[in-house]
N, C-alpha and C positions, 0 to 999 in steps of 0.2 A: 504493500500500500504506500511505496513512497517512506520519504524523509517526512517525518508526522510534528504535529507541536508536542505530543508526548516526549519523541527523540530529542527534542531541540532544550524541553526543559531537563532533559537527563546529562545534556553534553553543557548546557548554560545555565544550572542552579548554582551551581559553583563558581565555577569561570566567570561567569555576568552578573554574579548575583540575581537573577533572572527569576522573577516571582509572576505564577496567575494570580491576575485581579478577578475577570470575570469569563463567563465564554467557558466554564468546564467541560459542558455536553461535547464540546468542539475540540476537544483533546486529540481525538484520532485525525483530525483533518490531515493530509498530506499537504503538499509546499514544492511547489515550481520552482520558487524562484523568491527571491530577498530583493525587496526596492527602498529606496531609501524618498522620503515625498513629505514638502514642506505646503503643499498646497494640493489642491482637487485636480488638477489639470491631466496627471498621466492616469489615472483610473479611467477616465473612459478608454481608455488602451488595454486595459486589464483583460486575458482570458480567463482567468479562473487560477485559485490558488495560490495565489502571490501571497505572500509573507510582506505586509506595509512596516515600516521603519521608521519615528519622525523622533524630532528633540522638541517639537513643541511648536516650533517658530513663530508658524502659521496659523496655531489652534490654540491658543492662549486662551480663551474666554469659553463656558461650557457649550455654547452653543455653538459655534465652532467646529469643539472636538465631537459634539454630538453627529453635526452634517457629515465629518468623517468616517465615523464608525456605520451609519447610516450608507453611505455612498460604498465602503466596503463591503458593507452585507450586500449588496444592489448586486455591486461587481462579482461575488461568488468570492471574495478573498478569504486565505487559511485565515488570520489572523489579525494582529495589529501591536507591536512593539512600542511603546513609550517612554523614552528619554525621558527621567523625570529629577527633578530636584533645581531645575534654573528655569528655563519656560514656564514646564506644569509642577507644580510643585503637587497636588494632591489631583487625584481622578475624581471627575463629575460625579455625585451620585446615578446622575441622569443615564450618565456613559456604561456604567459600571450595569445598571438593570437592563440598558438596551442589549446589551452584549450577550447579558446571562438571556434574555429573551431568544432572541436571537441565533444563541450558540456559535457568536463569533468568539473566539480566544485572544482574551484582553490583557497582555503583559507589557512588564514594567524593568526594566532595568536604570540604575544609580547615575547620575548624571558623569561621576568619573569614569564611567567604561566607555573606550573607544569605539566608536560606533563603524568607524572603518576596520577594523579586528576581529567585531563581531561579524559583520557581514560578509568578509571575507573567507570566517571560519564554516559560516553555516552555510555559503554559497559551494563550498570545496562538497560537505556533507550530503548536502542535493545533488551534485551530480554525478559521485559515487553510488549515492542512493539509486538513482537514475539509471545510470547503466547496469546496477547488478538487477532490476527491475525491468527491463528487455530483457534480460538474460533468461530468469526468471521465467516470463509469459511464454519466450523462446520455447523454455522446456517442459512448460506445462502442455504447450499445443502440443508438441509432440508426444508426449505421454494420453492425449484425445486421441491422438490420430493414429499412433504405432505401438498402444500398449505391450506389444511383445518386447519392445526393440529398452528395456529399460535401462541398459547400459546407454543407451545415448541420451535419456532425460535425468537418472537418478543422478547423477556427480555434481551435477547443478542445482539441484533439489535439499538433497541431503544437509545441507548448512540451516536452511527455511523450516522445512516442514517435518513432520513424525510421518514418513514415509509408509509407516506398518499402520500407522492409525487409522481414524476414521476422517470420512471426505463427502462435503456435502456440495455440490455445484447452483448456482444463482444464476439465469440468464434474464436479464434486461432488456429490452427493444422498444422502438418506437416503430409508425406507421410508417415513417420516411427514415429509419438506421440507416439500412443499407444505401439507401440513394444519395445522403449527405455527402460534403466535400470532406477532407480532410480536417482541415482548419476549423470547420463546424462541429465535426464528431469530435473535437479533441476539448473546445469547450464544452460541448454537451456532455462529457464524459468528465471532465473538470469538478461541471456541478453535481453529478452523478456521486461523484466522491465525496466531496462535501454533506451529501445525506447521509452517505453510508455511516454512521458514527457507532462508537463502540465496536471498532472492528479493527489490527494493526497488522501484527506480522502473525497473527495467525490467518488470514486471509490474504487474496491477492486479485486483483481488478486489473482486466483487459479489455482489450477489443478484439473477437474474432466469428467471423460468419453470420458477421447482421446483429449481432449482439455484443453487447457488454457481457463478459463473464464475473462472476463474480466465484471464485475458488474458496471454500472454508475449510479447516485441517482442525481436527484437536477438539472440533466443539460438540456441545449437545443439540442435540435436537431443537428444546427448548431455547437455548440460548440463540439460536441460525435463527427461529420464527420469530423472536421478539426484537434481532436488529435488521430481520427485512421485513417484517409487519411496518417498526417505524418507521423504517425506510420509505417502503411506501406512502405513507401516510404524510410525510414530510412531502414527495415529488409531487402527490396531490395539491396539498399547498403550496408549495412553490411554484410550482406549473403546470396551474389549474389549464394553460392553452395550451396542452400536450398530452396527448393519451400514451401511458408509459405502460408498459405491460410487465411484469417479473412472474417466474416459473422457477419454483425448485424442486428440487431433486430429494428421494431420502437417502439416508446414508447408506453408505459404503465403506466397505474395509481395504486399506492396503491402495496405493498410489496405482498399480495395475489395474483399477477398476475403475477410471477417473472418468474413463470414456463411457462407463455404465453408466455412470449418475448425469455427465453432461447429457447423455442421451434421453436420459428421463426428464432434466429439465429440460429438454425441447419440448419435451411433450407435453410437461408443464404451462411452458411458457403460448405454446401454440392454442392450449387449452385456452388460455387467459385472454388472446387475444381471438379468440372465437366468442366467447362466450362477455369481453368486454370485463372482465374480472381481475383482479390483483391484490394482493400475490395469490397464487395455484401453488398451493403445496402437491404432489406426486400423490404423495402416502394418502389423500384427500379427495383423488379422483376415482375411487370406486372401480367399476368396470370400465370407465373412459378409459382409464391406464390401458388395456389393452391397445384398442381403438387410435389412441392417439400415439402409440409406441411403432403403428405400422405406417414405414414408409412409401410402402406401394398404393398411392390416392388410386388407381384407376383400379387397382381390385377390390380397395371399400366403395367404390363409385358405383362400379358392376354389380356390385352384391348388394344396396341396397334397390338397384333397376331392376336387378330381376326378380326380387321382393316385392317392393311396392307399384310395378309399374303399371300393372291397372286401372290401381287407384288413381296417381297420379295420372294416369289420360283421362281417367274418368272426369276427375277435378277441374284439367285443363279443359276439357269439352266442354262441360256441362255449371263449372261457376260454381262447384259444390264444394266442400269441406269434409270428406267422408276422409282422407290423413288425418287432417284434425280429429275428429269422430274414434278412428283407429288407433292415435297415440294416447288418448284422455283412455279410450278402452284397456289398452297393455299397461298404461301408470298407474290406474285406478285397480287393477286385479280382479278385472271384467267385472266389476261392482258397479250396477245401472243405475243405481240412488247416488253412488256417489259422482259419478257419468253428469248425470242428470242437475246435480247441484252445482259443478264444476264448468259446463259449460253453458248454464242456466238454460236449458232446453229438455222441454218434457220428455219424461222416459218413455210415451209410444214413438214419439221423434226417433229418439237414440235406437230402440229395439227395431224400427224400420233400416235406419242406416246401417245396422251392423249387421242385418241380414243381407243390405246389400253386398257389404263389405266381403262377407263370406262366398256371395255366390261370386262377384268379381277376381277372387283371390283363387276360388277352390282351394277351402281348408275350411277346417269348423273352428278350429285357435281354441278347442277342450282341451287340448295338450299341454302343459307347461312348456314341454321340452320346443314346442310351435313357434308357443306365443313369444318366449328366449327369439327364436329368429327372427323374429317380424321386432321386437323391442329391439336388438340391436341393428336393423335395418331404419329404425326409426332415430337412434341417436346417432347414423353416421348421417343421414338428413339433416342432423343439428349443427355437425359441423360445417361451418359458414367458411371456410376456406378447401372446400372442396366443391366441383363443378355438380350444381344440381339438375 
């Protein structure tokens, strides 16, 4: 996950005297890059996760420093560093609750630490971080893609993660992922991070095949649902003009099954965006897991045609709803009162349509083992990314 503000205060409590004022939720944020800024002017330049640096110069007065921290959150920034003891001498109250609202990370270093020192130092640290974080993604793809070949992902692995442990995979996407430029997926993936919180070097966030990945090692179950539950729930507010979909995977043992799990969050995730839902837990999809685990679309396509395809001419010809009539029939467990209540239409209604239903199908659906076919001919129907 990058050079994080947790690293920064582990390598700067000491050295910079380097204390959080406010912003703890924002602990795990990663860090692009260290800017040093006495006024507003280069933030609108910002992609996402810039580490801001000031002595105050500029933001003297609370309001000020308030439009700053403000203008930060805007721009998607890790943080914000304050030179304090000659400009600021004390932090706004003001400053201090918007940050913790927020969960921007609002620190403070002693007006005697050099600020060309520090920047220098934590700039080195980023892009160390940086490069062993390609490296990293490098060999996680290939452990998706080659899980036999583990000599060529595990020697790069082995320093990060508990290899023998458990592995939970997160796939993210949007309507337009894959069609995005560069430059665009790399801030959308910026702010992407920024949600993810409560989450460092036991996880790790890429980009591959139309998705953001999101890699978990080490964790519970429990623990994966509640930092992509909030995850979600953060992307909803913050970009209520974006439909973001998230699919995960249940766990898995041992880094040679990495490709199981990503593969179940496809399924996950394709669920979610069938169905307009977020997050799809795997464990959570019932008999969809099947369903959505196959990736031959034109043999689920074929198989619900020569199912339902009566019906469906039927309906096309004739303006009727006797599918409708036949799905409330298989969900309802041929129960006519409950039929009847559900699609608020009288039961000789329903008992006429479902005779027709039968004589158009040839079947009577007394069978369970039937009415099984025709219910799963009926939810690959449902899937809205397959040709009807």
């Amino acid at each position: 996950m990058g050079f994080t503000i947790e690293d920064m205060l582990v390598v700067g409590s000491d050295r910079y005297r380097m204390e959080l004022a406010a912003g703890r939720q924002g602990w795990s944020n990663s860090i692009s890059w260290v800017l040093l800024l006495e006024d507003l002017t280069i933030i609108q330049d910002f992609s996402g996760k810039e580490l801001a640096v000031t002595t105050g110069l500029g933001f003297r007065d609370e309001s000020s420093m308030l439009r700053l921290v403000q203008e930060l959150a805007a721009h998607n920034a890790s943080g914000l560093i304050v030179n304090t003891g000659y400009y600021v001498m004390d932090l706004p109250a003001s400053v201090i609750a918007y940050c913790d609202e927020n969960d921007l990370p609002l620190l403070t270093v002693p007006w005697e630490i050099y600020l060309a020192d520090l920047i220098k130092h934590l700039s080195i640290r980023i892009f160390l971080q940086g490069s062993t974080d390609t490296q990293i993604s490098a060999a996680l793809i290939r452990a998706i893609e080659q899980p036999q070949a583990y000599d060529r992902y595990a020697p790069d692995l082995l320093a990060h993660f508990d290899l023998d442990g458990s592995f939970q995979v997160a796939l993210v996407t949007t309507d337009d992922l894959g069609s995005m430029d560069t430059v665009d997926r790399r801030r959308l993936s910026y702010r992407m991070q920024l949600y993810l919180t409560g989450l460092t070097h036991n996880g790790h966030f890429f980009y591959y095949d139309s998705c953001f990945v999101v890699v978990l090692n080490a964790m519970t179950e429990a623990q994966t649902a509640e930092i992509l539950t909030e995850f979600s729930v953060r992307v909803r507010r913050k970009m209520a003009d974006r439909s973001v979909y998230v699919g995960i995977s249940d766990t898995v043992r041992d880094i040679k099954n990495l490709r199981t799990a990503y593969r179940r969050a496809k399924a996950a995730v394709r669920m979610a965006r069938t169905k307009g839902l977020s997050p799809v837990f795997f464990a959570d999809m019932g008999v969809s897991r099947l369903l959505y685990m196959v990736d031959d679309s034109d043999l689920l396509t074929s198989y619900a045609s020569e199912k339902l395809g009566p019906v469906l001419e039927y309906d096309r010809a004739h303006g009727a709803e006797y599918l409708k009539t036949l799905e409330a029939y298989l969900r309802c467990g041929g129960s006519i009162k409950a039929m009847s209540e559900g699609l608020f239409t009288h039961r000789n209604t329903i008992l006429y349509r479902m005779s027709a239903i039968r004589r158009l199908l040839d079947v009577s659906l007394d069978d369970p083992e039937e009415r099984l076919e025709y219910r799963i001919a009926c939810m690959i129907r449902q899937m809205d990314d397959l040709p009807q």
